[in-house]
SEMARSE-320900 format. One line per 4 residues: for each residue x, y, z of C-alpha. Coordinates in nm, 3 decimals. Last residue first. Example, Ala and Ser with C-alpha at 12.3 -4.5 7.8 and 13.67 -1.06 7.14 Angstrom:
<sites>
1.367 -0.106 0.714  1.230 -0.450 0.780
</sites>
This chain:
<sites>
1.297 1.992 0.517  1.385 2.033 0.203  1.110 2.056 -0.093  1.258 2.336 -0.319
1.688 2.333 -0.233  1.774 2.353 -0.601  2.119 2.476 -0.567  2.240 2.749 -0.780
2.278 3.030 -0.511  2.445 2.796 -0.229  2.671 2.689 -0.460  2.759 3.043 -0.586
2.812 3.125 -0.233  3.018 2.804 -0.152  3.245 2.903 -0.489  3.284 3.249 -0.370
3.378 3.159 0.011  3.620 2.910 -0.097  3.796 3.215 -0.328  3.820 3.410 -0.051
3.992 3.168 0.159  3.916 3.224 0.545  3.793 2.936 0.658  3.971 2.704 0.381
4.281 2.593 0.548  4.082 2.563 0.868  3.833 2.306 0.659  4.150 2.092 0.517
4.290 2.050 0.882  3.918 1.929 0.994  3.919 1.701 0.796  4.269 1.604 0.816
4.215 1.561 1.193  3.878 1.340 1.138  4.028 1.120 0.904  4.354 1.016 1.131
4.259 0.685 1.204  4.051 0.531 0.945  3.656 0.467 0.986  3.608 0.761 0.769
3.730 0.551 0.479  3.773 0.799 0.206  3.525 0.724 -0.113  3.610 0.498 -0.398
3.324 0.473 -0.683  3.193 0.149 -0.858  2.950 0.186 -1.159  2.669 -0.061 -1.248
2.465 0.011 -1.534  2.097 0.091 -1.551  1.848 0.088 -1.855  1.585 -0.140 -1.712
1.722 -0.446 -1.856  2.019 -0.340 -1.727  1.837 -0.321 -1.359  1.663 -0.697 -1.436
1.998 -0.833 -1.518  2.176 -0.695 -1.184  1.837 -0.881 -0.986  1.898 -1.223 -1.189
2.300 -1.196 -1.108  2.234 -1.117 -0.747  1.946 -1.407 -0.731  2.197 -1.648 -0.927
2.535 -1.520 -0.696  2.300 -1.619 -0.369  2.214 -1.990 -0.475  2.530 -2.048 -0.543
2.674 -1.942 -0.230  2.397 -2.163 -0.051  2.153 -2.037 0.171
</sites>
């Protein structure tokens, strides 16, 4: 498969999701692959344990979401 060949099916498949209303976005999420993401993650989490206002926001959270049809 040639390079060429690739970028014209990519480009004929991005045109066929505008042309269905879509847009392409890019987003930036942490790398969890990176040394050191675990520790902060959990770091973060302790911080939060016993934060009253954490609790009230993850209570409302849990109130508002639609949760029908989870398994």
């Amino acid at each position: 498969m040639t390079t060429v060949h690739a970028n014209t099916r990519v480009k004929k498949h991005r045109d066929a999701l505008r042309a269905a209303g879509l847009r392409p976005i890019q987003i930036w999420v942490p790398d969890t692959r990176r040394p050191g993401f675990v520790e902060e993650c959990r770091r973060q989490c302790l911080v939060l344990r016993n934060d009253p206002q954490e609790k009230e926001i993850m209570n409302w959270l849990e109130a508002a979401a639609d949760t029908d049809g989870w398994v």
